[in-house]
C-alpha positions as CSV (number, residue, x, y, z in Angstrom):
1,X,66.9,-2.7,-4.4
2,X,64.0,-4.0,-2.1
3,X,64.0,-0.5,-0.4
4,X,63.4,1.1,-3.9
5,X,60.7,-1.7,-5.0
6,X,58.9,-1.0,-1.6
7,X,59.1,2.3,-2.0
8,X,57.6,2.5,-5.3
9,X,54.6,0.4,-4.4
10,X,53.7,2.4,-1.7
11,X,53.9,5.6,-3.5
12,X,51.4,3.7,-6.4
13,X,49.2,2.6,-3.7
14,X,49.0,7.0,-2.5
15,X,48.7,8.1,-6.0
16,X,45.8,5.4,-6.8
17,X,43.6,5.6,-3.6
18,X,40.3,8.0,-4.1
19,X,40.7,7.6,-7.7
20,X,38.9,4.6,-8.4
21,X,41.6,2.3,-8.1
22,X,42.1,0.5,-5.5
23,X,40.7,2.3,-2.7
24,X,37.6,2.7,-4.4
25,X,35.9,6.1,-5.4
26,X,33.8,6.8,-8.6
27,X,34.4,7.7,-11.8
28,X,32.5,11.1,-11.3
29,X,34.2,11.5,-8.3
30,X,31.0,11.8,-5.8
31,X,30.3,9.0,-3.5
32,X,28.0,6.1,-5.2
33,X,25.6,6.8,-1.9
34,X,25.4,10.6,-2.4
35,X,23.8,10.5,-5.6
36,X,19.8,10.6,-6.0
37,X,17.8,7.0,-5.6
38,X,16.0,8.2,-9.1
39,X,20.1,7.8,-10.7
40,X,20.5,4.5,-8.6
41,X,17.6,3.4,-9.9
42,X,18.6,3.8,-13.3
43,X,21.5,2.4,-13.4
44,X,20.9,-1.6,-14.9
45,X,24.0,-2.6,-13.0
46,X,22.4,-1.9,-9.6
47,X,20.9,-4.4,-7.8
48,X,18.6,-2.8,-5.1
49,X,17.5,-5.3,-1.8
50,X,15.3,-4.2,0.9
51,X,12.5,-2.8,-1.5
52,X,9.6,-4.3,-1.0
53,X,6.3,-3.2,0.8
54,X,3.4,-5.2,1.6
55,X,-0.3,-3.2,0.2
56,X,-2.5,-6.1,-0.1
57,X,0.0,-7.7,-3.1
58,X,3.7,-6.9,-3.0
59,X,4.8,-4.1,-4.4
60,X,8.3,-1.9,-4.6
61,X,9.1,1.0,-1.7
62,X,9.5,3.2,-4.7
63,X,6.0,3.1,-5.4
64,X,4.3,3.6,-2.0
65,X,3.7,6.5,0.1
66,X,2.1,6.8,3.6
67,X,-1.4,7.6,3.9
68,X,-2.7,8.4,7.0
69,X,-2.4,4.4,9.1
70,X,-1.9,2.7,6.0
71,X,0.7,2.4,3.1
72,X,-0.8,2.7,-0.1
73,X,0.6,2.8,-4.2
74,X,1.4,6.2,-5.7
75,X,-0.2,5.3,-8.9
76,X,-3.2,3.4,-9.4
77,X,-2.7,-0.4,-10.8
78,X,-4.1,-2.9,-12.5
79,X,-6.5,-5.5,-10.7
80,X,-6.8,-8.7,-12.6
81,X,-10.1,-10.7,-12.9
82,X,-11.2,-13.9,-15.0
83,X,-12.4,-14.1,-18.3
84,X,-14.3,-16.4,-20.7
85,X,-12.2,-20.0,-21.1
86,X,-10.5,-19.7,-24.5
87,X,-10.8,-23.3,-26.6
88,X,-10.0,-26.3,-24.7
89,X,-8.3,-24.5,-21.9
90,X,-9.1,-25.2,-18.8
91,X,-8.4,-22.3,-16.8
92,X,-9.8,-19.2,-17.9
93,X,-7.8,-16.5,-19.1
94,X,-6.8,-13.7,-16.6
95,X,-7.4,-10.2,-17.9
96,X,-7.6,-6.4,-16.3
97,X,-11.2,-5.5,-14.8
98,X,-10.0,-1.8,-13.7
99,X,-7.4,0.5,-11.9
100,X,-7.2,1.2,-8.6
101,X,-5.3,1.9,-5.6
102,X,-3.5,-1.2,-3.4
103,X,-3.9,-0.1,0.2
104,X,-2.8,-2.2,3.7
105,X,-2.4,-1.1,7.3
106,X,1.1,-0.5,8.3
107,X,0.6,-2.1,11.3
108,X,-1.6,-5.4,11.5
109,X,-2.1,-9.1,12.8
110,X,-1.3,-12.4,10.6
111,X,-1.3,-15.8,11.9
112,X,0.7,-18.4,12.1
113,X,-0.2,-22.1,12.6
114,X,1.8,-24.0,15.4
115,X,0.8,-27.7,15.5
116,X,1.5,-30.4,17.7
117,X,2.8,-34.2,16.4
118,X,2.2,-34.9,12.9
119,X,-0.3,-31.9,11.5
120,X,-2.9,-32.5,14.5
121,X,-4.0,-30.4,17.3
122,X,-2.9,-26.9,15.3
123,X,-3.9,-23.5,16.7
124,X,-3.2,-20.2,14.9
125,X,-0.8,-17.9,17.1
126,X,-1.4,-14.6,16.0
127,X,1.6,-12.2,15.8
128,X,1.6,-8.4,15.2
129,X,3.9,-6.7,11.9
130,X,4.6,-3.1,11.6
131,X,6.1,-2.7,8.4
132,X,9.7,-0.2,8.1
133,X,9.1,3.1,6.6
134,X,12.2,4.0,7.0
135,X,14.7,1.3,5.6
136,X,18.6,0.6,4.8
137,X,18.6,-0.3,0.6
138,X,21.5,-2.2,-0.5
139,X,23.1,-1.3,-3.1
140,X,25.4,-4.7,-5.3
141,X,26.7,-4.1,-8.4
142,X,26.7,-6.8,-11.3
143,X,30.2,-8.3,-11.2
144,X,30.1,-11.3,-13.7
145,X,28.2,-14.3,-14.7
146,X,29.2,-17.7,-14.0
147,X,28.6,-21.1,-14.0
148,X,27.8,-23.6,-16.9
149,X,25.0,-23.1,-19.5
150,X,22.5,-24.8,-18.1
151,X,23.5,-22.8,-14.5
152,X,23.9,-19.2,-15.1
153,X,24.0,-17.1,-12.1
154,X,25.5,-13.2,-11.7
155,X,27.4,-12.2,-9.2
156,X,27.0,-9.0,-7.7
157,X,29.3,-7.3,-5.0
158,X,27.8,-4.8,-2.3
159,X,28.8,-1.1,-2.8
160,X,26.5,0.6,-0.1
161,X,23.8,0.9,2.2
162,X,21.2,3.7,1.8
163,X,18.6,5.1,3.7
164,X,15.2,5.3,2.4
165,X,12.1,6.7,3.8
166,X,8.1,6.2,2.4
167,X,7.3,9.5,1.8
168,X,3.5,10.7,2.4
169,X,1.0,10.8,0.1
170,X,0.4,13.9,-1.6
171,X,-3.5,14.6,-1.6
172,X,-5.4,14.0,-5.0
């Protein structure tokens, strides 16, 4: 009788695996990492990390490309200025001045402070970034939500890792 239960679990196990049971697989049947990043992207279930790209304000790998030294946005964006205070308010009310594009070397210097004892005696160390072009995206899923209601967080599960590269800019 054991023989006959073992038997039939492994025989469940063959007959599942690649199917999107318990060996994974998709419902299409294609890998999840095959498909195109534009149906990745579309897919409000998908969680993507690794995505960011620095132009002069944070913006999405998605909507970068590689111009010459420098990465810059795809499509031009909004740069926001100050307007006239509105009634008693007393910070003025941000609005758009124009369009343009967001631009930053790929490779360049920041600083970081290093002090000694309590905040005196502080030098900035300067320190070289080169920014990936070609990355590894992960790829989570939206599993569930937990947690009370006043401390909702989802939980999403890692399905893959994709590479990505910027792509050069196409000229204009």
């Amino acid at each position: 009788m054991k023989k006959l239960l073992i038997i039939t679990a492994l025989i469940s196990l063959n007959t599942l695996g690649g199917s999107g049971g318990i060996a994974g697989g998709s419902s299409t049947g294609t890998k999840p990492s095959s498909k195109s990043w534009e149906s990745i992207r579309k897919r409000a279930d998908y969680k993507l990390a690794n995505t960011w790209a620095f132009v002069g304000k944070i913006s999405n790998v998605f909507n970068v490309c590689v111009d010459g030294d420098n990465l810059r946005t795809i499509n031009k964006e909004p740069v926001y200025g100050f307007g006239p205070r509105k009634g008693g308010d007393k910070e003025p009310e941000r609005i758009i001045t124009g369009h343009e594009y967001y631009s930053y070397p790929i490779v360049y210097t920041s600083y970081r402070e290093v002090c000694n004892g309590k905040d005196k005696n502080c030098k900035k160390i300067p320190y070289t970034i080169e920014q990936d072009l070609d990355r590894d995206i992960t790829v989570s899923k939206f599993v569930r939500t937990v947690g009370s209601r006043d401390n909702r967080r989802d939980v999403y599960e890692e399905v893959f890792t994709k590479p990505y590269s910027i792509p050069y800019c196409e000229n204009e």
